[in-house]
Backbone as CSV, one residue per row, in Angstrom:
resi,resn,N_x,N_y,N_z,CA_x,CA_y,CA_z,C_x,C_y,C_z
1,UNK,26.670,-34.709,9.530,27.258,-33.437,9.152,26.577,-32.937,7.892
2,UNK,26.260,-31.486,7.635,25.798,-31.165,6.602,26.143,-29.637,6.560
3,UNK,26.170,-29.768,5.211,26.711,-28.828,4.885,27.252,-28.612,3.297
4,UNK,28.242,-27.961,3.094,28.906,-27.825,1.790,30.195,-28.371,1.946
5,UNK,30.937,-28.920,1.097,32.250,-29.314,1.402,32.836,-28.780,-0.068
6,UNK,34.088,-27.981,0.279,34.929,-26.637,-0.675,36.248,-27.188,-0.335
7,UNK,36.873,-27.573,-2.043,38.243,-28.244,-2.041,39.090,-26.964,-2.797
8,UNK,40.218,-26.663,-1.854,41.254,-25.490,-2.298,41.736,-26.403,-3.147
9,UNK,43.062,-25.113,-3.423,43.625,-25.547,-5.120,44.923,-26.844,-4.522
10,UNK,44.877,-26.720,-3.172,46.121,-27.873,-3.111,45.436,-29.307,-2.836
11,UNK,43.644,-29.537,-3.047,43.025,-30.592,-2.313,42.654,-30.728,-0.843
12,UNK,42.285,-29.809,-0.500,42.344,-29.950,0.999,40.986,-29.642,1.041
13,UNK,40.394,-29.919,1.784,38.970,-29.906,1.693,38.528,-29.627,2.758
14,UNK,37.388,-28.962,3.485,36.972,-28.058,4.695,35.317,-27.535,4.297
15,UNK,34.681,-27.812,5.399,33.031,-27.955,5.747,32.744,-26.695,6.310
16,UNK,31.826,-26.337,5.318,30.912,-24.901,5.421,30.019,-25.019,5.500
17,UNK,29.390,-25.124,7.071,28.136,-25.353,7.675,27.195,-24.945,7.283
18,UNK,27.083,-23.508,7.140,26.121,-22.118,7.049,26.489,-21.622,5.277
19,UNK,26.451,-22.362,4.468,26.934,-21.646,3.206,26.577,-20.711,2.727
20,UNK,27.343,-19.403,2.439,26.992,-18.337,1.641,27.630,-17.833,0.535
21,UNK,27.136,-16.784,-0.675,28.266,-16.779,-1.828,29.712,-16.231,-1.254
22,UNK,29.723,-15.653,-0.039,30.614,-14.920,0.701,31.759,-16.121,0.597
23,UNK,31.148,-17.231,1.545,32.157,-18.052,2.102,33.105,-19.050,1.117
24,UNK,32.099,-18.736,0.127,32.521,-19.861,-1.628,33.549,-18.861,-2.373
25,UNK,33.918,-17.532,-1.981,34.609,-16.060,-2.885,35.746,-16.757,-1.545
26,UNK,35.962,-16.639,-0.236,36.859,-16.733,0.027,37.892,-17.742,0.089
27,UNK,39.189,-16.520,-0.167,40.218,-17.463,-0.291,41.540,-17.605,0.747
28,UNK,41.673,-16.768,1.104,42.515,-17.078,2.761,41.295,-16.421,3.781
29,UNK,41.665,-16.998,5.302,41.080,-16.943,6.018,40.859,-15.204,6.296
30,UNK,40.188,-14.509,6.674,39.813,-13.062,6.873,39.908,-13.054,8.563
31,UNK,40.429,-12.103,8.689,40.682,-11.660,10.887,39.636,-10.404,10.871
32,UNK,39.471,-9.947,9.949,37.808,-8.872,9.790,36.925,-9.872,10.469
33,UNK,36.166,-9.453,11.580,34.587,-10.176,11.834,33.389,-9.229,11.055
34,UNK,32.440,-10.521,10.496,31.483,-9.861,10.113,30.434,-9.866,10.607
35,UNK,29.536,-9.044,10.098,28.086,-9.421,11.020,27.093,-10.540,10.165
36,UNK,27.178,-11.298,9.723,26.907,-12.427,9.375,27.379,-13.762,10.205
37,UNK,26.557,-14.704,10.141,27.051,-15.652,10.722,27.876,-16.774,10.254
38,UNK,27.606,-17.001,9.323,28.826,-17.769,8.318,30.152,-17.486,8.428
39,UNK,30.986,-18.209,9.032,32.588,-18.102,8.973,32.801,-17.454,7.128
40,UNK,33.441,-16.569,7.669,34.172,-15.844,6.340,33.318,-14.912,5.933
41,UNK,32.366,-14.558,6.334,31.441,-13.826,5.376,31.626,-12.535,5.886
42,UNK,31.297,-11.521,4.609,32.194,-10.110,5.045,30.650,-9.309,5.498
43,UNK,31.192,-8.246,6.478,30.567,-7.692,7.033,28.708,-6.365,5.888
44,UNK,28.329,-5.963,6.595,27.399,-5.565,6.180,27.367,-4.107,6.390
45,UNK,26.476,-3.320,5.617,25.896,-1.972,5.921,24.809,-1.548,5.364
46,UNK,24.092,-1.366,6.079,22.675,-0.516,6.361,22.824,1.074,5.211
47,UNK,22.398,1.017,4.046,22.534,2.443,3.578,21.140,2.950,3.363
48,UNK,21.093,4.376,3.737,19.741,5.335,3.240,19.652,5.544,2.191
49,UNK,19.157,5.193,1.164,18.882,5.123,-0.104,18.674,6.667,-1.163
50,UNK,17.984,7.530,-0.008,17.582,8.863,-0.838,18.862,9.642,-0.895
51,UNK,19.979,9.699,0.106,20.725,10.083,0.672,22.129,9.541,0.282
52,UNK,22.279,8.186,-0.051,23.195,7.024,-0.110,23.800,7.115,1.292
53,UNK,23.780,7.204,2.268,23.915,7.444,3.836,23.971,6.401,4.579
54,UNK,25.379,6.413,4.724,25.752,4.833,5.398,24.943,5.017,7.195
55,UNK,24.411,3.726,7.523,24.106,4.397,8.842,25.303,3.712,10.054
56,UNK,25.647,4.586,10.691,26.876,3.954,11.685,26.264,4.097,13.387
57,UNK,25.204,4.401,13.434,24.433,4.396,14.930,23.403,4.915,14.813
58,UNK,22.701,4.137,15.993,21.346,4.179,16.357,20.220,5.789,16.037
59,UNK,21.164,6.443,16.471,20.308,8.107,16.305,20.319,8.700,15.219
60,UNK,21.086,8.146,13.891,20.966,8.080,12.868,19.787,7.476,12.102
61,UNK,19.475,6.310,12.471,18.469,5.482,12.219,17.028,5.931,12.732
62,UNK,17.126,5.998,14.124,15.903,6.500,14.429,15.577,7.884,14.187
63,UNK,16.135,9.013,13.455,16.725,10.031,12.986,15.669,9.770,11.368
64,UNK,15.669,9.019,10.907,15.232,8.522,9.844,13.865,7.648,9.559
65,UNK,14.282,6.447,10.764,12.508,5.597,10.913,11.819,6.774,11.340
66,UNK,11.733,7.872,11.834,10.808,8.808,12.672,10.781,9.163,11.420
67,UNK,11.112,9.926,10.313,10.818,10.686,9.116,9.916,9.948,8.024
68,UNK,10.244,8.616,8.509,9.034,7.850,7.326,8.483,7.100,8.520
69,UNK,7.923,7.761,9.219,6.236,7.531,9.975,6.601,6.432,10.986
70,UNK,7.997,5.809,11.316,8.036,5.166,12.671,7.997,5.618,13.970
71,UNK,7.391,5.226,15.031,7.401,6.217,16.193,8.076,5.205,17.459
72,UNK,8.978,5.565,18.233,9.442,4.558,19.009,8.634,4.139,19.943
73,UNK,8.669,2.646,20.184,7.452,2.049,20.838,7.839,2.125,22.919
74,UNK,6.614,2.648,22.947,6.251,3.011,24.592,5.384,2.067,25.208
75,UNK,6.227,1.382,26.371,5.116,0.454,26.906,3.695,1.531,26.970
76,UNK,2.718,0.678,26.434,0.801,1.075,27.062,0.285,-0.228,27.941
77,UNK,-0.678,0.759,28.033,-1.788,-0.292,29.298,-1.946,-1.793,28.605
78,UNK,-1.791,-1.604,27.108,-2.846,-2.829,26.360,-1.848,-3.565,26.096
79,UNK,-0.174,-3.343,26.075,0.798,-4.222,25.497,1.806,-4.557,26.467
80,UNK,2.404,-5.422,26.257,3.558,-5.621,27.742,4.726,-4.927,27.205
81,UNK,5.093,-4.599,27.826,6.995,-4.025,28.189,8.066,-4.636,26.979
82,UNK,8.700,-3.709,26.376,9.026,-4.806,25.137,10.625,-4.967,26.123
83,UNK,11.559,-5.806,25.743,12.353,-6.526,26.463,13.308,-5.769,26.769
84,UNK,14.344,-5.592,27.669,15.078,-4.210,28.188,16.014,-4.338,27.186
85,UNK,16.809,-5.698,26.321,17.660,-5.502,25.766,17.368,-5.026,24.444
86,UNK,16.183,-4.895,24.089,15.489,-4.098,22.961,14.930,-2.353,22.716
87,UNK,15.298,-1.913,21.305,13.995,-0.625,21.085,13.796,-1.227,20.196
88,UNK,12.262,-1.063,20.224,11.010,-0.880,19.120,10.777,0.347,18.767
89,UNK,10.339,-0.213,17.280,9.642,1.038,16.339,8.456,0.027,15.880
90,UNK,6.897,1.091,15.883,5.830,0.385,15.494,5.421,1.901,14.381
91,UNK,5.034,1.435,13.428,3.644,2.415,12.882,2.572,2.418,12.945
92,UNK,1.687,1.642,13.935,0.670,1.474,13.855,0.633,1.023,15.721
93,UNK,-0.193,1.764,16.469,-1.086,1.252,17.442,-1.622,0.554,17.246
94,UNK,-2.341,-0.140,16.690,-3.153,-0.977,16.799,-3.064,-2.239,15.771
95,UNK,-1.230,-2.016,15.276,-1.067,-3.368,14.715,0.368,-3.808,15.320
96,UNK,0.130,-5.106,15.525,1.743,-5.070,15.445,2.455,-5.953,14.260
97,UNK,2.026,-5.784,12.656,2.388,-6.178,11.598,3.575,-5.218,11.235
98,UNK,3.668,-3.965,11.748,5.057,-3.278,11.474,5.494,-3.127,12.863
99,UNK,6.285,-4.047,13.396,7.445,-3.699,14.538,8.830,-4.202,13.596
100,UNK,9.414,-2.751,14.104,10.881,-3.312,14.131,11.694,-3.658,15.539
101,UNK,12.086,-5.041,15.917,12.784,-5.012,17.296,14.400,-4.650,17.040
102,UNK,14.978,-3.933,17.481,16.651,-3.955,17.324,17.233,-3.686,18.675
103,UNK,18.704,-4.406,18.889,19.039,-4.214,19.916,19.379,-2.750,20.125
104,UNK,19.728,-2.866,21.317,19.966,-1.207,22.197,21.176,-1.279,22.050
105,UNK,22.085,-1.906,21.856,23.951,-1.420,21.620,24.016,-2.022,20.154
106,UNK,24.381,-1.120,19.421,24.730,-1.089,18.238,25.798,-2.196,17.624
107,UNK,26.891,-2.378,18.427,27.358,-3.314,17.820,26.885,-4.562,17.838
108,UNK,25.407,-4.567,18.571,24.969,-6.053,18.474,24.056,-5.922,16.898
109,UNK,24.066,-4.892,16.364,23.101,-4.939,15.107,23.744,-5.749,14.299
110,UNK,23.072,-6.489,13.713,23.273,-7.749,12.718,22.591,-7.644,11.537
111,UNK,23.035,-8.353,10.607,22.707,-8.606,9.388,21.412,-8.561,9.356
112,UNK,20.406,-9.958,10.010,19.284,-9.587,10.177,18.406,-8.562,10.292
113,UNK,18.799,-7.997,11.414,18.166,-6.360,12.124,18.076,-5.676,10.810
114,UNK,19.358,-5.900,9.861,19.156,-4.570,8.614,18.239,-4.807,7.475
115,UNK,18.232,-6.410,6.970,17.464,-7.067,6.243,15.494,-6.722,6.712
116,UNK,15.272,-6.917,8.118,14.280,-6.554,8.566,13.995,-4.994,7.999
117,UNK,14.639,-4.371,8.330,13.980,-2.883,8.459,14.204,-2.438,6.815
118,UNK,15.078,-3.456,5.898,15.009,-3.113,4.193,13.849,-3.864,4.197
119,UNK,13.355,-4.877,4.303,11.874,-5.191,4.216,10.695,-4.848,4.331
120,UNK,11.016,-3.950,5.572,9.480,-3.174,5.926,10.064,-1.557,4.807
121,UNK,10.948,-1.639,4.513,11.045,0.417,3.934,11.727,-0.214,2.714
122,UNK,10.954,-1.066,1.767,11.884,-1.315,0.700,12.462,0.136,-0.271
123,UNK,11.906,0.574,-0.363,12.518,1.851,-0.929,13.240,3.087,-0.676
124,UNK,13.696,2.656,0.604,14.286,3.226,1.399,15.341,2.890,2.171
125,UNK,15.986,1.885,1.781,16.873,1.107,2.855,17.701,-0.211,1.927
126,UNK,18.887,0.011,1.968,19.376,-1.036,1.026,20.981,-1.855,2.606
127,UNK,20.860,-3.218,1.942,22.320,-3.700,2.585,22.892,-4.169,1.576
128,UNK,24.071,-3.449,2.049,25.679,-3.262,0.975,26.485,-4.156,1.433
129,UNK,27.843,-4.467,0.530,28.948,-4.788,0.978,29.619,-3.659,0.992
130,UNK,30.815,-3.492,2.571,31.750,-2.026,2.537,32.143,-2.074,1.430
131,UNK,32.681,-2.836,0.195,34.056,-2.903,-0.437,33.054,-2.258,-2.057
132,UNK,31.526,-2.636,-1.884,31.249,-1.763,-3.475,30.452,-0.448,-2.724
133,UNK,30.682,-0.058,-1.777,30.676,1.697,-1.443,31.827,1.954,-1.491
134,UNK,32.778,1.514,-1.617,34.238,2.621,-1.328,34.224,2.444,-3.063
135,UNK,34.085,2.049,-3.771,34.467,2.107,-5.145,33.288,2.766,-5.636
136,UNK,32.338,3.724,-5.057,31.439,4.041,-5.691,32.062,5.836,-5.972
């Protein structure tokens, strides 16, 4: 077993597989799911940075990768079919050092997916917690 092991205030002690600062802040169990994978860890959001523009679906996003030079990727002769449960965004034909893959139903977007696309547009793309946008 590995992991972290976190003793509440009465001694009781309980194994946090996947540790995050999320899961070490909580203190009763949360019925919110997040898009993280760590039990307890609170959910995420994708914000547009120029804008502060929370994004809540896909046509929003691609609404945006198209404005800073992403173009959605079209099977060609030279590349195979990207996977049905996927859209791509590439900037470059002739690289594939900028693909973004994200799923096609939105609620499968994950933590990851958002971390990816703040990586490739660092100045353009931040992930929040909901709870310090509502106090903003």
């Amino acid at each position: 077993m590995s992991g972290v092991w976190v003793f509440d205030k009465k001694g009781v002690a309980r194994l946090i597989s996947n540790p995050t600062r999320e899961s070490f802040e909580l203190k009763t169990e949360q019925t919110q799911q997040g898009t993280a994978t760590a039990p307890g860890a609170r959910p995420r959001l994708l914000v547009y940075l120029p804008t502060n523009q929370v994004i809540h679906s896909f046509s929003q996003l691609e609404q945006i990768l198209i404005q800073l030079g992403w173009t959605r990727y079209t099977n060609s002769l030279n590349q195979p079919p990207p996977p049905p449960d996927l859209i791509q965004f590439h900037r470059s034909d002739t690289s594939t050092h900028y693909l973004l893959s994200l799923p096609k139903n939105f609620s499968s977007f994950k933590h990851f997916h958002m971390y990816d696309i703040v990586i490739q547009n660092r100045s353009f793309f931040q992930v929040r917690d909901p709870t310090s946008i509502m106090h903003r």
